[in-house]
TORVO-505361 format. One record per residue: x, y, z of N, C-alpha, C in turn. Coordinates in steps of 0.1 Angstrom, whole numbers, plus 5000, padded with zeros to 4 digits. Example, Ala and Ser with C-alpha at 12.3 -4.5 7.8 and 13.67 -1.06 7.14 Angstrom:
REM residues 2
513249435078512349555078513249675078
512849785071513749895071512950005079
REM end
This chain:
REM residues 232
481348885220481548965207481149105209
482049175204482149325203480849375196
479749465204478449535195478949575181
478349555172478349595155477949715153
478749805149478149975149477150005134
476650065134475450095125476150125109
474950125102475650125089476150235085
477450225080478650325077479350315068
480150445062481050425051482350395056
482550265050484050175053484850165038
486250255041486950305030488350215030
488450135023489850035023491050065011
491850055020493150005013493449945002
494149884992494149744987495549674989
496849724985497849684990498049674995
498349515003499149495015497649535028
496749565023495549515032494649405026
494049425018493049345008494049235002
495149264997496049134992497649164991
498449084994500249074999500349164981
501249254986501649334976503549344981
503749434989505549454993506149344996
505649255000506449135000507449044987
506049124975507049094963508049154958
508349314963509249404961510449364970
510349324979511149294991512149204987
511449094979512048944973512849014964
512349064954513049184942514249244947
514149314959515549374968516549274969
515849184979516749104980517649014968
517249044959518148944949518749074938
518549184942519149304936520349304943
520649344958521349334968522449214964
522049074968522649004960523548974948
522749054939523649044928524449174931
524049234933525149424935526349374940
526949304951528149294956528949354959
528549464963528849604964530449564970
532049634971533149554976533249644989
532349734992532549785008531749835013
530249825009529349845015528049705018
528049715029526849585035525349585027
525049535029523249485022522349605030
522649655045521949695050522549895049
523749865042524249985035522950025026
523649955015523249965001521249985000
521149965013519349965013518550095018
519950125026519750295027519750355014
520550345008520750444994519550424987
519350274989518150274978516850354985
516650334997515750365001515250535001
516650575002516450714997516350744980
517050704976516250714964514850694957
514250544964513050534964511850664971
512550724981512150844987511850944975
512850954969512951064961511851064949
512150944946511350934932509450894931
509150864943507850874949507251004950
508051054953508051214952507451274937
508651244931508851274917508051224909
507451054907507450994901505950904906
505950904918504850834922505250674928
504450634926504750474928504450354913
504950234925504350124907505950064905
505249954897506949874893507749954888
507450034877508250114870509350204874
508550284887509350354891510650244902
509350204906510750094915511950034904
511849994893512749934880513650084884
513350234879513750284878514950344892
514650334903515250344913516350224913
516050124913517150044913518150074903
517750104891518750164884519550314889
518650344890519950494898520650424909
520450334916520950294930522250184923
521850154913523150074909524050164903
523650274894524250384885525050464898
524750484910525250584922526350524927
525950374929527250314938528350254931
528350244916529350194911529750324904
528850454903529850584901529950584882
528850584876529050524863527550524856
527450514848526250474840526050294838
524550324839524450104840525050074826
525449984822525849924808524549824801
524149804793523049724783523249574792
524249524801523749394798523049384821
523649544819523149524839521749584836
521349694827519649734825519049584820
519549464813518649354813518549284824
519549314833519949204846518349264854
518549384852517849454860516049424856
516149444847514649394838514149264844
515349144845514848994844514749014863
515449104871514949074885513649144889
513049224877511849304881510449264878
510949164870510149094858509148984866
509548954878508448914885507348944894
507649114891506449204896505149194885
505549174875504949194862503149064864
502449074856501748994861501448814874
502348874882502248794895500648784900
500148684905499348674906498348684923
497348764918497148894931496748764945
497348804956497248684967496848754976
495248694979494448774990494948765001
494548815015495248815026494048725031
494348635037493448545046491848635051
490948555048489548625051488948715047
489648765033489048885033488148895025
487948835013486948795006485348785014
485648655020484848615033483848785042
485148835042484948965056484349075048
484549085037483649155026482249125020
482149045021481148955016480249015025
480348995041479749005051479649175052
480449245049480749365055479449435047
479949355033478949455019477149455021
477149355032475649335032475049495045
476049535050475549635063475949775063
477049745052477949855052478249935041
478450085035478950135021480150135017
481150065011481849975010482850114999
484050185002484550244989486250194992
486850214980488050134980488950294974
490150274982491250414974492750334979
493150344969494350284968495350404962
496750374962497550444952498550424943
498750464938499850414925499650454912
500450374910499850354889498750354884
497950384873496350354872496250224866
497150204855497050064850497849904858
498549974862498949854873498149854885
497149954889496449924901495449854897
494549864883493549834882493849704877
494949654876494849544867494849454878
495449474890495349434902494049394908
493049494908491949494914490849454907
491349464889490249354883490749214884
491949154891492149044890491848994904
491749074917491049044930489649004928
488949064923487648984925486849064930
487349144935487249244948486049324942
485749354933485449514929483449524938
483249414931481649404928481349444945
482649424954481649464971481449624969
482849704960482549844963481649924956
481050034964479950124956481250204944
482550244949483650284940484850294943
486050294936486950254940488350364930
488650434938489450524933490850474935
491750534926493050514923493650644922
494650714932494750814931496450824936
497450954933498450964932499350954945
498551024953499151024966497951024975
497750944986496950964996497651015011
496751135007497451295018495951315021
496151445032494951525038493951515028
494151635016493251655009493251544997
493551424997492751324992491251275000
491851275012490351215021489251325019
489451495024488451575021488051585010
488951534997488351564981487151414982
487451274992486751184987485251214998
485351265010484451275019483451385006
483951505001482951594991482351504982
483251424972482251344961481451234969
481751164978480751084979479851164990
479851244998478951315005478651285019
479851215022479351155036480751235051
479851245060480651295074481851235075
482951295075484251255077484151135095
483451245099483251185114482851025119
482251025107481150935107482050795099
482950845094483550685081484650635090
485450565084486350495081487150425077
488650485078490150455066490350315075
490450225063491150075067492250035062
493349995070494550005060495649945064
496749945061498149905069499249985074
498950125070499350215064499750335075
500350355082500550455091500250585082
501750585074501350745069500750745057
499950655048499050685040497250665042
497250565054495950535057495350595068
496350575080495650615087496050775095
497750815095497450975099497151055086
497051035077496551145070494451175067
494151055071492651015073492351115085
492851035098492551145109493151265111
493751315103493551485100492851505093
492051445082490951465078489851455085
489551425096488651415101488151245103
488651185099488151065095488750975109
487550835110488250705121489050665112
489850575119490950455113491050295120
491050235114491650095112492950075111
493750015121495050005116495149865118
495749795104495649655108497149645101
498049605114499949615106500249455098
500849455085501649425076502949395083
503649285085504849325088505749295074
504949325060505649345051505349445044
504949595052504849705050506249765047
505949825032507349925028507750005036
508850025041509350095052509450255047
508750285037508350405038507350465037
505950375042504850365048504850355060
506050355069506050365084506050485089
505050495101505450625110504750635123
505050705132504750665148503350725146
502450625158500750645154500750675171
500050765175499350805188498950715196
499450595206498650505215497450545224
497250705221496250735234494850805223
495050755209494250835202493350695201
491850775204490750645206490150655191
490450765180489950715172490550605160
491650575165491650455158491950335166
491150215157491150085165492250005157
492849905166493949835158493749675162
493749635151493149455148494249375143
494449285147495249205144495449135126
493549125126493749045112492749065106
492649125092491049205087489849085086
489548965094488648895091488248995111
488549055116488149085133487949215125
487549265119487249375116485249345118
485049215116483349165113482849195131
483949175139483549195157483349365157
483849435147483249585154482649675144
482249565128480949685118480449535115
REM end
């Protein structure tokens, strides 16, 4: 077993690290896709468009069901060349409608791996999205009582990590982003100065992907967040 490093601030994820989140959106696609029928563009067409639009409106908009509801509507509104009609904005409602209070599904161990972690370690949580859909999430994990705090913020960039390293007061050098997250967890951490955890999702939103440095030692990459307990 790998030496246990000293006690440190360990900064987590929640989507799609802490508990299966895109996997529900993905199902959503797929039966959006499905019903679109588009008469000359493929599934793997029509996913481009959306996905650029999803681009766009994250931008715009942020994240969260809502905006995703709202994307698929322009993505239907684009390719049929038209405005949606009353009975495709309900179609659209009833395939979105299972994002809506679904019930939060931890990722194997992690409970467990927290439990453990909170006894050694200063435990903070930053997620992003919506405020009332994240939190409703994270009061229904269970989760909260490991962290000392747990922020919900709009985008996590550069200066999200240096605004969180100032309030809580600890050496960027010294912590670590834990996550699934290429370009929200872990390169924008280590340009803040920060280590990383990369532990891959392979039902990571494909607009959370991006090429990570194989020769960069400060981040370590784990197969499954209960092996996170072999190195804090």
């Amino acid at each position: 077993m790998r030496q246990r490093r000293e006690a440190t601030v360990l900064i987590f994820d929640a989507d799609d690290t802490l508990w299966e989140n895109n996997v529900l959106f993905e199902r959503v696609i797929d039966d959006f896709l499905a019903w679109l029928d588009h008469p000359t563009l493929d599934r793997t067409e029509i996913r481009a468009v959306l996905d650029d639009i999803e681009r766009a409106n994250a931008v715009a908009h942020g994240y969260g069901s809502k905006v995703f509801l709202r994307s698929l509507g322009e993505c239907l509104e684009r390719l049929r060349e038209r405005p949606a009609t009353e009975p495709e904005r309900r179609e659209l409602d009833e395939l979105a409608a299972a994002l809506v209070g679904h019930t939060v599904e931890l990722m194997p161990g992690v409970a467990e791996t927290l439990d453990d972690l909170a006894t050694r370690h200063d435990l903070l949580l930053l997620t992003k999205g919506e405020q009332e859909e994240q939190q409703r999430k994270l009061d229904a994990s269970g989760l909260l009582r490991h962290f000392r705090a747990a922020h919900i913020v709009r985008e996590k960039d550069v200066d999200t990590y240096r605004r969180l390293a100032t309030e809580h007061g600890f050496d960027p050098a010294g912590a670590w982003m834990i996550g699934n997250s290429p370009r929200s967890d872990i390169l924008p951490a280590r340009a803040a100065g920060l280590n990383a955890v990369f532990i891959p999702n392979e039902n990571t939103w494909v607009l959370e992907h991006d090429e990570l440095d194989p020769t960069d030692t400060g981040v370590v990459r784990l197969a499954a967040f209960p092996d996170l307990l072999r190195h804090f």
